[in-house]
C-alpha positions in Angstrom: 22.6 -5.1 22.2 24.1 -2.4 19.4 24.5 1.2 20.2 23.8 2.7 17.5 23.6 6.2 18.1 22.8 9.1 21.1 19.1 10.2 21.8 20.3 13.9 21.9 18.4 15.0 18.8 16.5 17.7 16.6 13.4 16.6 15.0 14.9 17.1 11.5 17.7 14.8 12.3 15.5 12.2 13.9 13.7 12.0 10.7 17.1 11.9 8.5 18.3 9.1 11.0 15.2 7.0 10.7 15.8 7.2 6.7 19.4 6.0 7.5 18.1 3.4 9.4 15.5 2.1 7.7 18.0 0.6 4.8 19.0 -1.5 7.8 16.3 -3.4 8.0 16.4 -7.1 7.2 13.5 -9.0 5.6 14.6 -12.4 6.2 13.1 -16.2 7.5 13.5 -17.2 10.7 15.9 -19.7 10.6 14.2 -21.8 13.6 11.3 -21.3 15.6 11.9 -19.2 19.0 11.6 -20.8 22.3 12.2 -17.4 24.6 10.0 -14.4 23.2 9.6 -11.2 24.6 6.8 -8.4 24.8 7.4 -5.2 25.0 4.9 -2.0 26.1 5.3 1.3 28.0 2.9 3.9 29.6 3.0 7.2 31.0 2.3 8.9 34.0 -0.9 10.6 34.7 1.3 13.9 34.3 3.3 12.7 31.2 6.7 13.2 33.3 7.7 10.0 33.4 7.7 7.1 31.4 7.6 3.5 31.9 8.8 0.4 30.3 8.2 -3.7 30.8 9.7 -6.5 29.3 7.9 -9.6 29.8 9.6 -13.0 29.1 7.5 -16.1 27.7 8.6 -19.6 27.2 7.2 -21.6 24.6 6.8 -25.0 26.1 5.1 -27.1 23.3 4.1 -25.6 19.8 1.0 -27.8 19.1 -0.2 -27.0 15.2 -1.0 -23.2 15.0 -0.6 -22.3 18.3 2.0 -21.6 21.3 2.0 -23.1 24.6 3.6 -20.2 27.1 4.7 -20.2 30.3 5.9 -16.7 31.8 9.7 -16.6 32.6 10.2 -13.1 33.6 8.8 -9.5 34.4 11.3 -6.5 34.0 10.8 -3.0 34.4 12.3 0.4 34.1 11.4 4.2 34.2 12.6 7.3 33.2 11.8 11.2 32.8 10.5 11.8 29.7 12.4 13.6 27.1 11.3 14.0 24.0 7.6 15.2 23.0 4.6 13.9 21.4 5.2 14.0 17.8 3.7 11.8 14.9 6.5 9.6 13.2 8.6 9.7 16.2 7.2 7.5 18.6 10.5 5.7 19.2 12.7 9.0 20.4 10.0 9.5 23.0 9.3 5.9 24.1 12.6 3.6 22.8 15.5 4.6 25.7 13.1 3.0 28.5 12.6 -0.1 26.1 16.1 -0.4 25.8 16.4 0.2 29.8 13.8 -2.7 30.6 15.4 -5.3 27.8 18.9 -4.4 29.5 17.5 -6.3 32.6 16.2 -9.3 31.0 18.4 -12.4 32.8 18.9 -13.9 29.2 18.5 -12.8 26.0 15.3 -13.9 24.1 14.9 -15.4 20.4 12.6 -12.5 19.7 11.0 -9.4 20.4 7.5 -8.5 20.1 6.2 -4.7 20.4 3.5 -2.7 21.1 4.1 -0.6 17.9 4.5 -0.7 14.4 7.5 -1.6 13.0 8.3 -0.9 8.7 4.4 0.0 8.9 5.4 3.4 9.1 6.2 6.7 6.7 10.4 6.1 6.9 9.6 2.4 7.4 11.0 2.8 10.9 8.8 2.7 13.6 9.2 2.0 17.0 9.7 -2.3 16.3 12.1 -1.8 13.6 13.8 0.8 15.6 14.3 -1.3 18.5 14.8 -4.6 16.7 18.0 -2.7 14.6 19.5 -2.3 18.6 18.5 -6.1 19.4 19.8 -7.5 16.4 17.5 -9.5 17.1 14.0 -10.9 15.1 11.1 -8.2 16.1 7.8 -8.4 15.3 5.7 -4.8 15.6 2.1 -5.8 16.7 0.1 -2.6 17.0 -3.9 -2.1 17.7 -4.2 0.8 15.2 -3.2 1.6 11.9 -0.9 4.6 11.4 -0.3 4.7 7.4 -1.8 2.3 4.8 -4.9 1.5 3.1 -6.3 -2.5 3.1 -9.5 -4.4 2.7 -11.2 -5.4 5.9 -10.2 -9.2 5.9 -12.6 -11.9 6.9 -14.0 -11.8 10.5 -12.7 -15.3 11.7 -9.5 -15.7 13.6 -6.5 -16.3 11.6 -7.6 -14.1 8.0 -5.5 -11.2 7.1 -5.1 -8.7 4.5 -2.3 -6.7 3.0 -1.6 -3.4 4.9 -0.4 -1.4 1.5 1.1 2.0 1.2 1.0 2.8 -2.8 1.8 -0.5 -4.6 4.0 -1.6 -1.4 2.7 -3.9 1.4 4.4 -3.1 4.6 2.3 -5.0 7.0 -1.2 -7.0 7.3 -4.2 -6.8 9.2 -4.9 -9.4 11.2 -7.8 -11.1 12.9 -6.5 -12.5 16.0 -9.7 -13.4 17.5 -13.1 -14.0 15.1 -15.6 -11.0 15.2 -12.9 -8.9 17.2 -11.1 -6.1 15.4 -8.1 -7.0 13.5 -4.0 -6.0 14.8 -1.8 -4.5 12.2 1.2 -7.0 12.1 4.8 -5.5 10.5 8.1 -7.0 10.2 10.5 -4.9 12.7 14.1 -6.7 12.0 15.2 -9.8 11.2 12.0 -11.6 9.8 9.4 -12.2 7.1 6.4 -10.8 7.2 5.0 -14.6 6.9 7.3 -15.2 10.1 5.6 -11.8 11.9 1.5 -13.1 10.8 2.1 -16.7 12.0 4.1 -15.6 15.2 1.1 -13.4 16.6 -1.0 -15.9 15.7 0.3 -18.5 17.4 0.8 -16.6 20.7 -2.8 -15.2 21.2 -5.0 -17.5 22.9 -8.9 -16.2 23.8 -7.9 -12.1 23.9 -7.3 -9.7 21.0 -3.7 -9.1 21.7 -1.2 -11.5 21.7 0.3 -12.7 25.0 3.8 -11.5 25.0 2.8 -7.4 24.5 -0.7 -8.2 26.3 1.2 -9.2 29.3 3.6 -6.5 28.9 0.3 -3.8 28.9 -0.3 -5.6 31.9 2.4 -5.1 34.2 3.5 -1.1 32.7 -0.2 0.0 34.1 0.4 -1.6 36.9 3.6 0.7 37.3 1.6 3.8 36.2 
């Protein structure tokens, strides 16, 4: 895992930093498909003091056609005071040092991340997936349940259709129907895949719910925490 910087900032030079950043992004194929994936998904306390984090690790056992096979590996938590406000655009100051705190537990180190968040979806093309996935070095997928920049055509109401997420002329993401006659996700590359690899990925690991295992199962266990 990369250091790459302190968490000790103004809100003018988070923004500068996630402009910095975002040229670090890497749009590439996956080079093989991953056999340890990892969700990602934190929560706050009913009086917003503390924060909490869960990593949950998920095997996949047999890849049968469009569609995972997982078996759960590991659950890993951690909490911390929270530091840094509420502000649009900035979700990752405020919720990315526990991410990095629950990851840090994990007993091995995954093929690939999945988040609750959006990952180049976002103004500086750094939200909270790209943002982590730049620490991992690691392929990260941002899977979020809401849109937070972009305009797209609602795509076709059976599981699998998508649409382009666009901002201007520039697609940064797609809307996805993971389950037929169920509200779409909004699927973004974080680091270190195509947005081809990020649609089929999320596909292939949500089974009979609207969210994809790896982050549903991470929902999961932070509200248990909570």
């Amino acid at each position: 895992m990369r250091n790459l910087h302190e968490w000790n900032l103004c809100y003018a030079d988070a923004r500068e930093l996630q402009k910095r950043l975002a040229g670090e992004v890497c749009f590439a194929p996956l080079r093989q498909q991953p056999r340890f994936i990892v969700g990602l998904d934190c929560a706050f306390s009913k009086d917003g003091k503390r924060i909490f984090a869960a990593a949950v690790m998920l095997e996949v056992v047999n890849a049968s056609g469009d569609s995972f096979e997982l078996k759960l590996v590991e659950t890993v938590s951690a909490e911390q005071a929270t530091r840094f406000p509420y502000i649009p655009g900035l979700l990752s100051f405020r919720e990315a040092p526990v991410c990095l705190e629950a990851a840090g537990r994990l007993s091995r180190e995954p093929d690939l991340y999945m988040i609750d968040g959006q990952g180049v979806a976002h103004p500086r093309r750094l939200g909270i997936a790209s943002h982590l996935g730049l620490f991992f070095d690691k392929p990260t997928i941002g899977c979020a349940k809401s849109r937070l920049i972009g305009t797209f055509d609602e795509p076709g109401e059976r599981k699998g259709v998508w649409s382009p997420l666009l901002d201007g002329e520039e697609q940064i993401g797609a809307v996805v129907r993971t389950r037929s006659w169920v509200k779409p996700v909004f699927v973004s590359v974080g680091h270190r895949c195509a947005l081809e690899d990020a649609i089929r990925i999320t596909l292939a690991c949500t089974t009979k719910y609207r969210i994809p295992e790896p982050t549903r199962l991470a929902h999961q266990a932070v509200s248990r925490l909570r």
